[in-house]
C-alpha positions in Angstrom: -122.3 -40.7 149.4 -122.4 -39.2 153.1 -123.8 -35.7 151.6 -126.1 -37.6 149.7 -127.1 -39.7 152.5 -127.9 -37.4 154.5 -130.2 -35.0 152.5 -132.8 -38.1 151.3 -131.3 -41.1 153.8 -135.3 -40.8 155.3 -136.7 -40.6 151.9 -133.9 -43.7 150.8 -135.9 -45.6 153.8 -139.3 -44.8 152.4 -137.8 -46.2 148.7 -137.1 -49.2 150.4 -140.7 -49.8 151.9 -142.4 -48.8 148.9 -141.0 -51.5 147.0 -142.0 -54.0 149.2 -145.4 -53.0 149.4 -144.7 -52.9 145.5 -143.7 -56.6 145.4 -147.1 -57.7 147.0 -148.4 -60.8 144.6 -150.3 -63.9 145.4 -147.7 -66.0 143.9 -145.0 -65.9 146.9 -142.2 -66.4 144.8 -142.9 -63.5 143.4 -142.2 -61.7 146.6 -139.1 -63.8 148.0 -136.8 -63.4 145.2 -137.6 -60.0 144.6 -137.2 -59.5 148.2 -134.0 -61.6 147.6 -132.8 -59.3 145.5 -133.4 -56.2 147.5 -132.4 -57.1 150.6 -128.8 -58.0 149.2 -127.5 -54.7 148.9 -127.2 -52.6 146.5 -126.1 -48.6 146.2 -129.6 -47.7 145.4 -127.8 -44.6 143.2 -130.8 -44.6 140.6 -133.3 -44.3 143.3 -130.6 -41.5 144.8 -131.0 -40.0 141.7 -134.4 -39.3 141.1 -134.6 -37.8 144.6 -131.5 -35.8 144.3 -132.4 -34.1 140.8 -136.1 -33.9 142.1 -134.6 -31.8 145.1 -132.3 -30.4 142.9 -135.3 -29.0 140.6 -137.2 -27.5 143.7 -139.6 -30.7 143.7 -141.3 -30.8 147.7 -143.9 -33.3 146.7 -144.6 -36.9 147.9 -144.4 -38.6 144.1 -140.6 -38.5 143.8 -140.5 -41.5 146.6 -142.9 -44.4 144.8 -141.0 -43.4 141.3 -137.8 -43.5 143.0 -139.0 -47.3 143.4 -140.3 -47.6 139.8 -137.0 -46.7 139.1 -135.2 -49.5 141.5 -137.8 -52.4 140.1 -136.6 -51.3 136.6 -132.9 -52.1 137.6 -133.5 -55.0 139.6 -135.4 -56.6 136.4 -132.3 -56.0 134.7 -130.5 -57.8 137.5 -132.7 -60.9 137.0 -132.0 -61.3 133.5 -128.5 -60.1 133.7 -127.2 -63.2 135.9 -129.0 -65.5 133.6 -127.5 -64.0 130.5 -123.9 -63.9 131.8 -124.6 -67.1 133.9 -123.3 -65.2 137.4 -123.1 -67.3 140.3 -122.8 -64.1 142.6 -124.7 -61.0 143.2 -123.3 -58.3 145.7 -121.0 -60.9 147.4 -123.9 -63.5 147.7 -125.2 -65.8 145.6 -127.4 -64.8 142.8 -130.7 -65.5 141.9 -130.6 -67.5 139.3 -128.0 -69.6 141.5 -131.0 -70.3 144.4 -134.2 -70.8 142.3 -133.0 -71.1 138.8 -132.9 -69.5 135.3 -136.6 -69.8 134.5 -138.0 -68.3 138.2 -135.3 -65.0 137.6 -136.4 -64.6 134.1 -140.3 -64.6 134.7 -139.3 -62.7 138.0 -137.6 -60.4 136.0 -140.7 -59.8 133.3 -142.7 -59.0 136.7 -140.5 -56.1 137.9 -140.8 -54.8 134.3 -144.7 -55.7 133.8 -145.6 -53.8 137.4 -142.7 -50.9 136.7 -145.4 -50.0 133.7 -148.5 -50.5 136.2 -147.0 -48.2 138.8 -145.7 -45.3 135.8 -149.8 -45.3 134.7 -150.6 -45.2 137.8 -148.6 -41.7 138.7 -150.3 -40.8 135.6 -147.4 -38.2 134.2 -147.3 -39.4 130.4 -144.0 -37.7 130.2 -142.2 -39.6 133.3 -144.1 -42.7 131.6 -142.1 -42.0 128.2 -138.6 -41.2 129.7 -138.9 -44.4 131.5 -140.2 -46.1 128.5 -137.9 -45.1 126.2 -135.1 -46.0 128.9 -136.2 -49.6 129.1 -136.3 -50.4 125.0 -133.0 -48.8 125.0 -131.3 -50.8 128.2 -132.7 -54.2 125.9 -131.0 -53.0 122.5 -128.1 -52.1 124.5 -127.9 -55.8 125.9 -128.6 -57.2 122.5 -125.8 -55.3 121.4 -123.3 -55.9 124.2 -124.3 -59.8 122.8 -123.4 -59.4 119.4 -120.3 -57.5 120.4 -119.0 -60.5 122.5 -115.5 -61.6 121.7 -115.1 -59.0 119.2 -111.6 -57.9 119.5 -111.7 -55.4 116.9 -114.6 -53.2 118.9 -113.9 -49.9 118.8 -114.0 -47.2 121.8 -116.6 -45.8 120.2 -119.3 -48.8 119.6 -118.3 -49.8 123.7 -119.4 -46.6 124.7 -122.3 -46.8 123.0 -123.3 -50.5 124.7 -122.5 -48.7 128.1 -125.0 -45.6 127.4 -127.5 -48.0 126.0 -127.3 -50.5 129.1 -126.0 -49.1 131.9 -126.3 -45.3 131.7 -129.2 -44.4 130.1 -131.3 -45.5 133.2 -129.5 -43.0 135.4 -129.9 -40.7 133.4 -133.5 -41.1 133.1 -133.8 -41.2 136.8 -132.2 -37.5 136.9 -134.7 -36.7 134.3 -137.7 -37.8 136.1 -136.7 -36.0 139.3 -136.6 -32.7 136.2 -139.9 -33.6 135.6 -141.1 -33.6 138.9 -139.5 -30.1 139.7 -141.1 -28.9 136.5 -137.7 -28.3 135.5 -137.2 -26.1 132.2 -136.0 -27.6 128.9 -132.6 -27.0 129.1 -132.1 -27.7 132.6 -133.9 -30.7 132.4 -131.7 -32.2 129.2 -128.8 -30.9 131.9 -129.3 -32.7 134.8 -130.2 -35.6 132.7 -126.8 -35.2 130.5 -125.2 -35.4 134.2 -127.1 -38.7 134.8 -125.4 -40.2 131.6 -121.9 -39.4 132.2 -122.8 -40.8 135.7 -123.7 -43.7 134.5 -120.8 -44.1 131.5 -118.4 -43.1 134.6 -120.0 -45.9 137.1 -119.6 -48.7 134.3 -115.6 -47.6 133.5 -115.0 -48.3 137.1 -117.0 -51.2 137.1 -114.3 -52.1 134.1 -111.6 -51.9 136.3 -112.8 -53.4 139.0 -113.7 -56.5 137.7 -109.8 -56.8 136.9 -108.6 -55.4 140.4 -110.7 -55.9 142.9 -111.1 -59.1 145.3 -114.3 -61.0 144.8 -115.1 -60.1 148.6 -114.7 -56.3 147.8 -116.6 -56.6 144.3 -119.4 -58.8 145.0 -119.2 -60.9 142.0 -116.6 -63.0 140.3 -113.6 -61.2 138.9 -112.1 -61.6 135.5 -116.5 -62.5 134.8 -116.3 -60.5 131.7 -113.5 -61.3 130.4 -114.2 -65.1 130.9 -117.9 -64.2 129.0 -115.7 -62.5 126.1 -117.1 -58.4 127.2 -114.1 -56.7 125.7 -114.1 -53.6 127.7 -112.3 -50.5 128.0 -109.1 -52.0 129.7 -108.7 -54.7 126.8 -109.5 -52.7 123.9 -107.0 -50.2 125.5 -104.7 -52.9 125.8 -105.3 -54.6 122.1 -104.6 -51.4 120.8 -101.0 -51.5 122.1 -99.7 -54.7 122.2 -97.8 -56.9 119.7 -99.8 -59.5 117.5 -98.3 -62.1 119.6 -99.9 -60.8 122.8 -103.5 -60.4 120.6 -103.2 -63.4 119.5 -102.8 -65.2 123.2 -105.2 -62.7 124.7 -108.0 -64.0 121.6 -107.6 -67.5 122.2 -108.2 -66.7 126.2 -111.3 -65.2 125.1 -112.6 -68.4 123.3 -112.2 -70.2 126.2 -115.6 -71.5 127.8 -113.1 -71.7 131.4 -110.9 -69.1 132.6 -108.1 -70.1 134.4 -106.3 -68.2 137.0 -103.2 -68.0 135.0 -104.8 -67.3 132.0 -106.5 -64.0 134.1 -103.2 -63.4 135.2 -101.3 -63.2 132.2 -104.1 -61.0 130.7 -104.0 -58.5 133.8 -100.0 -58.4 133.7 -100.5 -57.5 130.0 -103.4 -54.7 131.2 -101.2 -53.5 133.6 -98.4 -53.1 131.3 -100.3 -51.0 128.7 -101.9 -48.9 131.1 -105.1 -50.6 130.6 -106.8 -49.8 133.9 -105.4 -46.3 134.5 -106.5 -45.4 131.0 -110.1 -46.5 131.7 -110.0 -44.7 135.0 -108.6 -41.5 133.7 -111.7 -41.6 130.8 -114.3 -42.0 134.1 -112.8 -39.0 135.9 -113.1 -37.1 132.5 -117.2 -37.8 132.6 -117.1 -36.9 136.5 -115.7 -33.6 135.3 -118.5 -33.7 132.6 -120.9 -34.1 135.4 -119.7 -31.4 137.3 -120.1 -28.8 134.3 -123.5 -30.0 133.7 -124.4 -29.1 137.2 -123.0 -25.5 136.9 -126.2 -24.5 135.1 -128.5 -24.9 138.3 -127.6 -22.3 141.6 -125.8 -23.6 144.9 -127.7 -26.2 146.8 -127.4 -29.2 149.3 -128.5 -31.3 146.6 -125.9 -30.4 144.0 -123.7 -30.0 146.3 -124.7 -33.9 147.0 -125.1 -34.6 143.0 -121.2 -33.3 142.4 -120.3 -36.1 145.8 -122.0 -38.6 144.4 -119.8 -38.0 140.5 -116.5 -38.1 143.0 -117.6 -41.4 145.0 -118.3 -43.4 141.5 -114.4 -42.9 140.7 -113.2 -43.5 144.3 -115.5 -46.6 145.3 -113.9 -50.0 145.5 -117.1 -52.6 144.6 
């Protein structure tokens, strides 16, 4: 991230005020769990985004940074609902939202974010930004829909998971590269470039996610680990894995799955048989194949700090350890 850092680290700083200023309400909850929220961390890689591919596209203007924000509201509404959803007790190694005020206050929190995200998009005015964006946010809720009826579904196929990660996860990085297009009055095919870049980002960033939520420690991570598989998300890892082993193996790794609880030697035995399958360097060699994806999307623009920071920020997602 250092290259990336230090080409829009100012700008990064300005993101950061803008959304407070953002978050003004006269209802004070409002303000201190989004602040909440904010304040705990966070890679801020979608706001990254639109400021990279907006430097990227020869954008020198002052919009990118309050979009940039619009963007970061948009994923920390998605945050909100997520925890309640998947009933996470941590966010970002501290505990979430829904943990300190409750469900209802990080739902209608949530609904907010999203309700001012659309305030601040009219306000720019760009009706083009407004649709990427739009179009971004109806897709990230099928996607969740989607990842819900695909919960404990040990016959999913690589195919259909991929599709729940571009529809949650990915396709709002890759409409933060496109707005930064937009804003550099990028051509056609450049912008559908840098904006294919943003989605293989994204599909990369949620593989490693995958595997981190088997290997990592919850102090590295930030949130529980084994959280998905004790929800019943059968992600790349496990489908990798039920592909491989024997139906006796299935059969234990199914009746984990049902399990309301997870307990630590149930996660074990499931990450002994993940490891034995080549579960999590399968999943890790499919993310570095959408980094190089990422790469070759970027050859289309000339040599610049900021794609020189675009094809960093591809390496860091496969290298990062929470």
């Amino acid at each position: 991230m250092d290259a990336a850092l230090a080409l829009i680290g100012e700008d990064l700083k300005n993101v950061e005020l803008q959304f407070k200023k953002d978050l003004q309400s006269d209802v004070p909850l409002i303000r201190k769990v989004g602040e909440y929220v904010l304040s705990s961390g966070g890679k801020r890689i979608r706001p990254a985004l639109v400021l990279l591919a907006a430097k990227l596209c020869g954008y020198e203007g002052s919009r990118s940074v309050p979009l940039a924000s619009v963007v970061e509201f948009i994923h920390t509404a998605t945050l909100l609902h997520d925890d309640v959803v998947d009933n996470a007790n941590l966010r970002r190694g501290l505990a979430s939202a829904n943990t300190l005020w409750g469900n209802e206050a990080s739902v209608l929190v949530g609904d907010f974010l999203f309700s001012k995200s659309f305030s601040l998009m009219v306000a720019d005015g760009d009706l083009g930004i407004l649709k990427v964006l739009a179009d971004a946010t109806t897709m990230i809720a099928e996607g969740e829909v989607l990842q819900l009826v695909c919960t404990s579904d040990l016959e999913i196929t690589v195919e259909r998971y991929i599709e729940v990660v571009r529809s949650k996860t990915a396709i709002l990085l890759s409409a933060a590269c496109e707005v930064g297009a937009i804003l550099g009055g990028a051509t056609p095919e450049l912008k559908q470039a840098v904006a294919d870049y943003g989605m293989d980002l994204g599909i990369a960033f949620q593989l490693m996610d995958d595997t981190l939520d088997y290997t990592a420690s919850e102090e590295q991570f930030g949130k529980s680990i084994g959280h998905d598989l004790e929800e019943g998300k059968i992600t790349l890892p496990l489908i990798h894995t039920l592909k491989l082993c024997s139906d006796a193996e299935r059969d234990f790794i199914a009746a984990v799955v049902e399990k309301d609880l997870l307990s630590d030697e149930d996660f074990g035995q499931v990450l002994a048989l993940v490891q034995r399958y080549g579960g999590i360097e399968h999943t890790v060699a499919s993310a570095g194949e959408h980094v190089a994806l990422c790469k070759k999307h970027l050859e289309k623009f000339p040599a610049s700090a900021a794609k020189e920071a675009l094809a960093e920020l591809a390496d860091y997602v496969v290298t990062r350890s929470k």
